[in-house]
C-alpha positions in Angstrom: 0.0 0.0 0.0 2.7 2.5 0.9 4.3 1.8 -2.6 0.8 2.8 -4.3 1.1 6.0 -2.3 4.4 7.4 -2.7 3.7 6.4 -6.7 0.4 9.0 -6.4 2.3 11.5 -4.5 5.0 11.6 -7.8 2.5 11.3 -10.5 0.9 14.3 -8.6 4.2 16.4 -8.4 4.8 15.5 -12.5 1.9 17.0 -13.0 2.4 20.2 -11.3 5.4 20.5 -12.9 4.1 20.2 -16.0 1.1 22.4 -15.6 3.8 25.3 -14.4 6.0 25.1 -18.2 2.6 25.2 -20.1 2.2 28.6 -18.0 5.5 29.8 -18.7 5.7 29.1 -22.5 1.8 30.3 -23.1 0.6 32.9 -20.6 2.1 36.9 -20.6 1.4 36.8 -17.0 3.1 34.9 -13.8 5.5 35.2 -11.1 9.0 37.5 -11.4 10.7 35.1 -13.0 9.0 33.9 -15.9 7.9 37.5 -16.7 11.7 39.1 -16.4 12.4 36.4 -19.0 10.1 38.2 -21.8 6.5 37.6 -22.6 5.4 35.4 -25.4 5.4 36.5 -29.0 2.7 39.0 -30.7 2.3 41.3 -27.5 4.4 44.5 -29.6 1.0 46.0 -30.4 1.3 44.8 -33.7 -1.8 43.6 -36.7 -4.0 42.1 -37.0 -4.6 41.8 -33.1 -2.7 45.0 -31.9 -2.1 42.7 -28.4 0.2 43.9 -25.4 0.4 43.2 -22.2 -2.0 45.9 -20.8 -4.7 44.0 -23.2 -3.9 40.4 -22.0 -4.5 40.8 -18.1 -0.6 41.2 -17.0 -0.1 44.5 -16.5 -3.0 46.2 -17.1 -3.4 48.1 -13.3 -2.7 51.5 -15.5 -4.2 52.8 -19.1 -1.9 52.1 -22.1 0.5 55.1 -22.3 -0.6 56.5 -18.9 2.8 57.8 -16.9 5.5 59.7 -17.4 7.4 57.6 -19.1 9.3 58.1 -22.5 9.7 55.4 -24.8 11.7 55.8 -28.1 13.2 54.3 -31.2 16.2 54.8 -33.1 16.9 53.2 -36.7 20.4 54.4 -36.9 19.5 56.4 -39.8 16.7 54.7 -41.8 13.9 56.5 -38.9 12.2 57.7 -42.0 13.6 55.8 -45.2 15.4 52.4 -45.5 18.6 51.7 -48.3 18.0 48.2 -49.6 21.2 45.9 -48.3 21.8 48.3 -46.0 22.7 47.9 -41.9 21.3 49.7 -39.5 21.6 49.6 -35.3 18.8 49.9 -33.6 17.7 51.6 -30.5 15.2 50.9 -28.1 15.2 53.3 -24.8 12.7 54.0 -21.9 13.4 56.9 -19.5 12.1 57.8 -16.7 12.8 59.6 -13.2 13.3 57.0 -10.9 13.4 54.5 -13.6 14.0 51.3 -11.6 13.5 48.4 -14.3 11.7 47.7 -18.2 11.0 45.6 -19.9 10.3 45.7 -24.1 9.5 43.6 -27.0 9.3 44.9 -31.2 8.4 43.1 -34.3 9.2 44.8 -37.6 6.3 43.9 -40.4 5.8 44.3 -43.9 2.9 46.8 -44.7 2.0 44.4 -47.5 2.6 41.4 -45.4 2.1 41.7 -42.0 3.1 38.1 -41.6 6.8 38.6 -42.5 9.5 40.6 -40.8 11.6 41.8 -43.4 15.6 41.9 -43.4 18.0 40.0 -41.2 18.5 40.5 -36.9 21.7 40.1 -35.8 21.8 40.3 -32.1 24.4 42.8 -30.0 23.5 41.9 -26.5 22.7 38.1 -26.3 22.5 38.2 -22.7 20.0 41.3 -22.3 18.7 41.1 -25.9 16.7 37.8 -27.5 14.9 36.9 -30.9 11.3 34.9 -31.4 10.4 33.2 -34.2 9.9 29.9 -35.4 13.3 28.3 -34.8 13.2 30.2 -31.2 9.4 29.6 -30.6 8.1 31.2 -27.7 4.0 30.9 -28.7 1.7 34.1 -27.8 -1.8 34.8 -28.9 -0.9 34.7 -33.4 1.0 32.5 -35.4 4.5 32.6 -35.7 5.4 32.6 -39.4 7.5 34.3 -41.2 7.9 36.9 -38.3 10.6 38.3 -35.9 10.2 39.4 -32.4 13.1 40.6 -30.5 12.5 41.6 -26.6 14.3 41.4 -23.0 15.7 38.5 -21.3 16.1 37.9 -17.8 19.6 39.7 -17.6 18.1 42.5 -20.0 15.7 44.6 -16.9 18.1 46.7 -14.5 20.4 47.6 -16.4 19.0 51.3 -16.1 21.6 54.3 -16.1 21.0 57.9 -15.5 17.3 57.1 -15.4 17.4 55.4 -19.1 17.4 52.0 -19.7 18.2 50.9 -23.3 18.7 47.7 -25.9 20.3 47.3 -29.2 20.7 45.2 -32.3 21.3 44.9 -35.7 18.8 44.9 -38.4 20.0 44.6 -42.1 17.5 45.9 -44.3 16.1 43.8 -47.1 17.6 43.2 -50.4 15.5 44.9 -52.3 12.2 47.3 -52.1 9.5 45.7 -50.1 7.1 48.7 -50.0 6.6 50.2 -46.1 7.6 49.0 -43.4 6.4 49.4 -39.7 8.2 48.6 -36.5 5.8 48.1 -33.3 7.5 48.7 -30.1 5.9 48.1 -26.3 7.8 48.7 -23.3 7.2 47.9 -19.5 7.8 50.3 -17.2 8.0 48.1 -13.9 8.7 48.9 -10.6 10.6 46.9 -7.9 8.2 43.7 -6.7 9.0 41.9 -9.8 5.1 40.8 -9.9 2.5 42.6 -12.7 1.0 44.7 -10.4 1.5 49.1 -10.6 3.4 48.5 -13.6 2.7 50.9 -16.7 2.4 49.9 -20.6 3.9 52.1 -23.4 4.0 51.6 -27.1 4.7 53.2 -30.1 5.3 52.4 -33.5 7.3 53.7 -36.7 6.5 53.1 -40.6 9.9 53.6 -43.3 9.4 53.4 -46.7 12.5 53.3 -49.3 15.0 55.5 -49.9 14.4 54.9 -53.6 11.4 52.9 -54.9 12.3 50.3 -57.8 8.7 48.9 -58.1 8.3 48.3 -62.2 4.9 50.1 -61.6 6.5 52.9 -61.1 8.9 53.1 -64.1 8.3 55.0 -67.4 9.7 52.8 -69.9 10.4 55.6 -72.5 12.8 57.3 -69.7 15.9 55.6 -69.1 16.2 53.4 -66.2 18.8 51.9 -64.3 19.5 48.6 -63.6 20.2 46.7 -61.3 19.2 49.0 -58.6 20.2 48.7 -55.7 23.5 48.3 -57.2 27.4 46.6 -55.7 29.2 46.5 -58.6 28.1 47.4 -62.6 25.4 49.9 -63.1 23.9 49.6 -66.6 21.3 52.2 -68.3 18.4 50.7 -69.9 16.2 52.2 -72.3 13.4 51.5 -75.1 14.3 55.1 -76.7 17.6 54.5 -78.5 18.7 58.4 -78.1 20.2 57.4 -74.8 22.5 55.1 -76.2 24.0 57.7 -78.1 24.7 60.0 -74.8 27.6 62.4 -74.6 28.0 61.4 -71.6 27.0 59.8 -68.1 28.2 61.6 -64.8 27.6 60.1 -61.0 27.0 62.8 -58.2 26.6 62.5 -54.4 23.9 64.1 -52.7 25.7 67.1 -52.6 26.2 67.5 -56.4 29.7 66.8 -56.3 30.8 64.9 -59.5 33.0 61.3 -58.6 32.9 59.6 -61.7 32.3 60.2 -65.6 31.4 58.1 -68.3 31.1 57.6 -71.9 29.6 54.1 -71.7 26.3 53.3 -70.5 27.7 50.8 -68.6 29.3 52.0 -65.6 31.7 50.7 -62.6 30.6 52.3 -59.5 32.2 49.5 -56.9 34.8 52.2 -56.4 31.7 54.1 -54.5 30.9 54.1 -50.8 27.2 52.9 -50.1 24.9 55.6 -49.8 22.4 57.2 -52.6 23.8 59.1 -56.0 22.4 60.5 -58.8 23.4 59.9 -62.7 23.2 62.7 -65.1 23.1 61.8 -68.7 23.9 63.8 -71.1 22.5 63.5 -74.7 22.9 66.7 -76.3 19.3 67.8 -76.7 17.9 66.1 -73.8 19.3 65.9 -70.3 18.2 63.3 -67.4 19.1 62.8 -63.8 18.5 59.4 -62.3 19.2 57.9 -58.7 20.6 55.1 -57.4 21.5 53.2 -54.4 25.1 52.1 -53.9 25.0 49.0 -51.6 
């Protein structure tokens, strides 16, 4: 009989255990410790269910956005337009006075495909800083797909400084034109009992469209065009109206106007260049046209 018992008592105990991982992995809310180690995916206030943590019964003692604090992000230079190919570091920060500990997660989407996260994430801060998606599943409310969520871990919420705590990573934007894209940002201002009570919710979120749009919609085929574009290497102009092949001359500028390169061929080596966007006059005697470019 005793052997019966004790054989209850760990079927019992298995059980609880188990019941305690489903928590972890499924539920946004819970004790200090599986909160500090990041909520599940799809609570970054992002389509088609616009979910955070102040929606899902965690945190939710204060209005979204209520509080003093200041959330913001920083694209390292695409917070308004995006270079294909191009790498960018991004910034997520939270300040506040008194600022004891946060909390964040962010999802970048397509505009015309909000179940992809465009480009590549390459992680700064593995220890404060971590990625879900579906090699690194961590399941929330939506399906995982082709999406990236990057958020806190458990090393990554008091680390504040001078009343500002902050993360970082890379993301390297996608090869070519993919139309708009939005990053949705939420971040947990918490205070010091490491449960979900009197903490407050902030989001915000930030749409980029290309530096240059390529889309064929968008190209007059009796203007010359250039291709390919993005370029690396060889930039060739391509035309239906044979005057351009008879330029004088083709001449690359910066963004300032300053002339780096001249050509008499309409096929034109600009490796030599540093990434960044340029223009390319062409000259054909009667008829002038200025084209840009992107330099990857």
């Amino acid at each position: 009989m005793r052997k019966i018992y004790f054989a209850f008592i760990l079927l019992a105990s298995a059980l609880l255990f188990s019941s305690s991982r489903t928590d972890e992995t499924e539920a946004c809310a819970g004790d200090g410790s599986r909160k500090s180690a990041g909520p599940p995916s799809c609570y970054a206030g992002e389509p088609p269910g616009n979910f955070t943590c102040a929606t899902a019964g965690c945190h939710d003692d204060f209005p979204l956005n209520s509080g003093n604090a200041q959330l913001s992000l920083n694209l390292g230079g695409a917070d308004t337009n995006y270079i294909p190919g191009q790498q960018y570091t991004v910034t997520v920060s939270l300040s506040r006075t008194g600022l004891v500990r946060g909390g964040f997660q962010m999802v970048a989407l397509q505009d015309n495909d909000i179940t992809t996260s465009p480009g590549i994430i390459t992680l700064l801060e593995p220890s404060r800083t971590q990625r879900i998606d579906a090699a690194h599943p961590h399941q929330g409310p939506c399906a995982t797909q082709n999406k990236v969520w990057i958020q806190h871990t458990a090393d990554g919420i008091d680390d504040v400084a001078n009343n500002t705590i902050q993360w970082q990573y890379n993301w390297l934007a996608p090869a070519a034109d993919v139309g708009g894209i939005t990053f949705y940002v939420v971040a947990l201002d918490a205070n010091n009992d490491l449960d979900n009570s009197g903490d407050r919710v902030h989001t915000l979120s930030r749409q980029i469209t290309p530096a240059i749009s390529t889309r064929l919609s968008e190209v007059d085929f009796t203007s010359p065009r250039l291709f390919p574009n993005p370029v690396s290497a060889t930039l060739t102009v391509m035309v239906n109206d044979a005057e351009v092949f008879f330029a004088e001359r083709f001449v690359v500028a910066n963004a300032q106007g300053k002339q780096l390169l001249e050509s008499t061929s309409r096929v034109i080596d600009v490796s030599v260049l540093s990434p960044g966007i340029y223009s390319l006059r062409i000259y054909t005697g009667e008829k002038n046209y200025a084209l840009r470019f992107v330099k990857l």
